[in-house]
C-alpha positions as CSV (number, residue, x, y, z in Angstrom):
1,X,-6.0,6.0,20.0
2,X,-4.1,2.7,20.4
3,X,-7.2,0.3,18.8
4,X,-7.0,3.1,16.2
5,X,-3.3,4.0,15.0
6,X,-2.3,-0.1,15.4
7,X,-4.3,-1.6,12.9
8,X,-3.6,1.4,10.9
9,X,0.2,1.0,10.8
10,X,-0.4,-3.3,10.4
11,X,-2.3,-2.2,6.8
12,X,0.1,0.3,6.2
13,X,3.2,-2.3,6.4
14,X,1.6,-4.9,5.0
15,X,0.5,-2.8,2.0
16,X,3.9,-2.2,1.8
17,X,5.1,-5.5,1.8
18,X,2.1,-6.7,-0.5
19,X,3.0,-4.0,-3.3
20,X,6.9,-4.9,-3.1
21,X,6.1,-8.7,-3.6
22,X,3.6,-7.8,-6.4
23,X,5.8,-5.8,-8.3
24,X,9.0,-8.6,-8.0
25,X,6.8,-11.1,-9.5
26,X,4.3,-8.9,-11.7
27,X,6.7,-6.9,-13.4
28,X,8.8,-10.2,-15.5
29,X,5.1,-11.6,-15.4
30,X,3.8,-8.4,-17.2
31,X,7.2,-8.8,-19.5
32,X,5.9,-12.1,-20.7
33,X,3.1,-11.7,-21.3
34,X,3.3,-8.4,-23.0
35,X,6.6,-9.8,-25.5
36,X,6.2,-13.3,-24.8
37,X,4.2,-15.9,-27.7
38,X,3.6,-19.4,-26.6
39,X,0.3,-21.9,-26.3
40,X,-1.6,-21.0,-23.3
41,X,-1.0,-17.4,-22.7
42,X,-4.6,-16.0,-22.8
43,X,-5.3,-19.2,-20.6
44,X,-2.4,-18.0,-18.1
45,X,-3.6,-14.2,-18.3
46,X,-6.9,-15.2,-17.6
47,X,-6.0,-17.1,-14.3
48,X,-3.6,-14.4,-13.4
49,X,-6.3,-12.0,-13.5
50,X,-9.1,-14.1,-11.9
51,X,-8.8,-12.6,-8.7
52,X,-9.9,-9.2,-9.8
53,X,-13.3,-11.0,-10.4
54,X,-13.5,-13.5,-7.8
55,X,-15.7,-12.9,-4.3
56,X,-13.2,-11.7,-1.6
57,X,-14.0,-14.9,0.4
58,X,-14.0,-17.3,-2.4
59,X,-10.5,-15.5,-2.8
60,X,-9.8,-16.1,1.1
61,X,-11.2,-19.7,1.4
62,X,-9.1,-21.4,-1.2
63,X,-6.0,-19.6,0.3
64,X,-6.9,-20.9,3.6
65,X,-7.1,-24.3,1.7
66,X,-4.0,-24.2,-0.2
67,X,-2.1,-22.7,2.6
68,X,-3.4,-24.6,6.0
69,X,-1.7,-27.3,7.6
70,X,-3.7,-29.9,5.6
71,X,-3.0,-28.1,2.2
72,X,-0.7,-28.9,-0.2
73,X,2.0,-25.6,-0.4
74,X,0.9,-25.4,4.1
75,X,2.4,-29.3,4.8
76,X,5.3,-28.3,2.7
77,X,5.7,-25.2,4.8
78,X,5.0,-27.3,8.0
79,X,7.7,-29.1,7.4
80,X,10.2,-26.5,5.9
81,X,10.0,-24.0,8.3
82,X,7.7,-25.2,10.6
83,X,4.8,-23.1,10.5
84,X,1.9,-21.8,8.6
85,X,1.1,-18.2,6.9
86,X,-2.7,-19.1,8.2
87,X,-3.7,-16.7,11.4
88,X,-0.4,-14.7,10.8
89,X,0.8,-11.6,10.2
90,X,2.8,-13.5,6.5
91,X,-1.0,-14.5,5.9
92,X,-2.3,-10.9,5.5
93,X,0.5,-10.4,3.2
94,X,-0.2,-13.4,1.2
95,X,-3.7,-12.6,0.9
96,X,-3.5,-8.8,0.2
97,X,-1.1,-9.2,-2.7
98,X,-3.0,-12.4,-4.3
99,X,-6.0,-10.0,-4.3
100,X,-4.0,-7.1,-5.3
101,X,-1.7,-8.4,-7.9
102,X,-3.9,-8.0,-11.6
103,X,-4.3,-4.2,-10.2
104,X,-0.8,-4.2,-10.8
105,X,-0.2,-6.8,-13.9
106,X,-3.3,-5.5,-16.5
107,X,-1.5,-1.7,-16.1
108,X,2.0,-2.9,-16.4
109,X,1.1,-5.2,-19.1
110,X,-0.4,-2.4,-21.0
111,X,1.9,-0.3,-20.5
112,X,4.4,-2.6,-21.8
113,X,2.7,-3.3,-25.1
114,X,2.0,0.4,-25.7
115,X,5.8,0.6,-26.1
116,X,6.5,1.0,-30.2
117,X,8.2,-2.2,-31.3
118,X,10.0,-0.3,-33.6
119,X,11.8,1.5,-30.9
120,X,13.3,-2.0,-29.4
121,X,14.5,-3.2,-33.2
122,X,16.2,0.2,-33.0
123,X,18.4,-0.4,-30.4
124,X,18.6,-4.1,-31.2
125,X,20.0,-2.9,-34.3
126,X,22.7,-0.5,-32.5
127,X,23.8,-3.8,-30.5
128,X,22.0,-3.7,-27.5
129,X,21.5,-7.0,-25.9
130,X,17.9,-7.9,-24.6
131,X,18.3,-6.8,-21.4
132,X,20.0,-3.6,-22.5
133,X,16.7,-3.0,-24.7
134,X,14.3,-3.8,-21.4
135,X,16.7,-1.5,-19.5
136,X,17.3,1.6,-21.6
137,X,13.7,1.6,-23.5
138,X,11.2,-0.9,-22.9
139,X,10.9,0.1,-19.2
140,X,11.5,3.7,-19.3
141,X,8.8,4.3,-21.6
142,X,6.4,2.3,-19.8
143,X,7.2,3.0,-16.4
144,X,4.2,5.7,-15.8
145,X,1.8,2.7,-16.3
146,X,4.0,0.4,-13.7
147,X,3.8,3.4,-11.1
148,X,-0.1,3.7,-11.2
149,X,-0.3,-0.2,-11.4
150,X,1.6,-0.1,-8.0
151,X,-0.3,3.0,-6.6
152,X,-3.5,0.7,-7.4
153,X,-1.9,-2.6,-5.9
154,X,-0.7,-0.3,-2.7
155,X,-4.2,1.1,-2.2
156,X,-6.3,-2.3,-2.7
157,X,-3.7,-3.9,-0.8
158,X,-4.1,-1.4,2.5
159,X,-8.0,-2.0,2.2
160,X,-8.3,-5.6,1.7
161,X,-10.9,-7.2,4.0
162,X,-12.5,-10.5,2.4
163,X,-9.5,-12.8,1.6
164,X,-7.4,-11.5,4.8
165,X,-10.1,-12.1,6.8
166,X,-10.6,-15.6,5.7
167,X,-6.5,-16.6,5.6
168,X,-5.4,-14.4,9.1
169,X,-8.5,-13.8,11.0
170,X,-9.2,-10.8,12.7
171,X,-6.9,-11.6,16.1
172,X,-6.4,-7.9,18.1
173,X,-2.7,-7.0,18.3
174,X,-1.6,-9.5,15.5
175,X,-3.7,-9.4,12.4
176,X,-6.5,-7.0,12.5
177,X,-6.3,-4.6,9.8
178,X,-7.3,-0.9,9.7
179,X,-10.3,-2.8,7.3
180,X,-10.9,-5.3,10.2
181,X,-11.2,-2.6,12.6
182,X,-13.8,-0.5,11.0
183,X,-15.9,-3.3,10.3
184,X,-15.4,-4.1,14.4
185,X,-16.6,-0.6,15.4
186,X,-19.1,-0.7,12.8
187,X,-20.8,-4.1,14.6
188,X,-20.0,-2.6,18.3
189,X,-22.1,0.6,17.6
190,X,-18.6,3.0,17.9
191,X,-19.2,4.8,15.1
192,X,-16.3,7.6,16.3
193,X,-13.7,5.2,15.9
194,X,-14.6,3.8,12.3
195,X,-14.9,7.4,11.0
196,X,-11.5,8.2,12.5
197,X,-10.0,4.9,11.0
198,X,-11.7,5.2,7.9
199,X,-10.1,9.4,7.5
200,X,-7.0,8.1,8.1
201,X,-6.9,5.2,5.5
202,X,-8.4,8.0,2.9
203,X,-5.5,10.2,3.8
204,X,-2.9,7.8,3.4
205,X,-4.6,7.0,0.1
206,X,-4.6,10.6,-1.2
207,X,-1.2,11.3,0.2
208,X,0.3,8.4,-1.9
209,X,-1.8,9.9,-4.9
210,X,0.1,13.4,-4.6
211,X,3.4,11.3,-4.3
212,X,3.2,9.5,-7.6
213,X,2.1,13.0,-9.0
214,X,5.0,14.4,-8.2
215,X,7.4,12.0,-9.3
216,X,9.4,12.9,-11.9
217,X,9.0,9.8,-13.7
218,X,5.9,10.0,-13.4
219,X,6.0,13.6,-15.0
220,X,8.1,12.5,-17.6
221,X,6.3,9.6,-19.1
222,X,3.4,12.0,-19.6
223,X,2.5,13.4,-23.3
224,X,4.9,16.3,-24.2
């Protein structure tokens, strides 16, 4: 049960912390790009996005190039804090929300830009400052399409196999992943163990389903 509830509880926090960096950087990302009009922006969008489209190990390998020792943002980390993301725990985080992050940003964004203009001149015109009008309508409104952007960058996140792989490796006790795991039992012909690893990830999955279903927010946002 160990080999089984370990890796299980590593996706599960690292899911966690993948979502929770993807929505501190996606959400004034999906702002700009939603509001925002400047040269480039279907350039940025478009690299934003790419890793919705990208092979999971094309994904992984120029992470593992970018962030190694010899890579550019890994020497600056070498010498910062002395260490690399690459074979640890940080790089499975790294990895799942690169891979996980236009799940969040294309729902958010749209979400955003379904918001009636109209609405925001409205309360401009009553006073409000700009971040009165993101505060008390822009993200209100569009919050239902934030929640199922993070419910998407949660789940994709908890599953991720390819990229993590490639950046943390698959090291027992340290980086291997409920995904890692299956794929191990898979190969050593213990077909018990991925079915019971692959239940629970599917349960975790559906139980965070029935949780944004019944949030209230989530309730609320919904036609009247």
């Amino acid at each position: 049960m160990v080999e089984t509830i370990g890796p299980l509880w590593l996706s599960i926090r690292v899911a966690a912390m993948a979502t929770a960096a993807i929505v501190l950087v996606g959400l004034p990302t999906a702002i700009v790009l939603a509001r925002g009009r400047f040269p480039g922006k279907g350039v940025l969008a478009g690299l934003l996005t790419l890793p919705l489209v990208l092979p999971p190990t094309v994904l992984g390998y120029g992470l593992l190039v970018l962030l190694g020792r010899r890579g550019p943002l890994g020497a600056v980390l070498e010498r910062v804090v002395g260490g690399v993301p690459v074979f640890h725990w940080t790089g499975l985080v790294i990895a799942s929300s690169v891979a996980a992050f236009p799940l969040f940003l294309l729902p958010a964004r749209g979400a955003i830009e379904a918001v009636d203009p109209a609405l925001e001149d409205a309360a401009r015109l009553l006073g409000r400052r700009e971040w009165a009008v993101l505060a008390r309508v822009t993200l209100p409104l569009s919050w239902r399409g934030m929640l199922a952007g993070a419910f998407l960058a949660f789940t994709r996140a908890l599953g991720d196999f390819g990229a993590s792989l490639m950046v943390a490796g698959d090291i027992p006790g340290r980086t291997r992943t409920a995904a890692m795991a299956i794929y191990d039992a898979v190969e050593a012909g213990d077909p018990a163990t991925a079915a019971r690893l692959s239940a629970m990830i599917a349960a975790v999955a559906v139980g965070v389903l029935v949780a944004v279903q019944r949030t209230p927010a989530s309730r609320g946002a919904g036609p009247t």
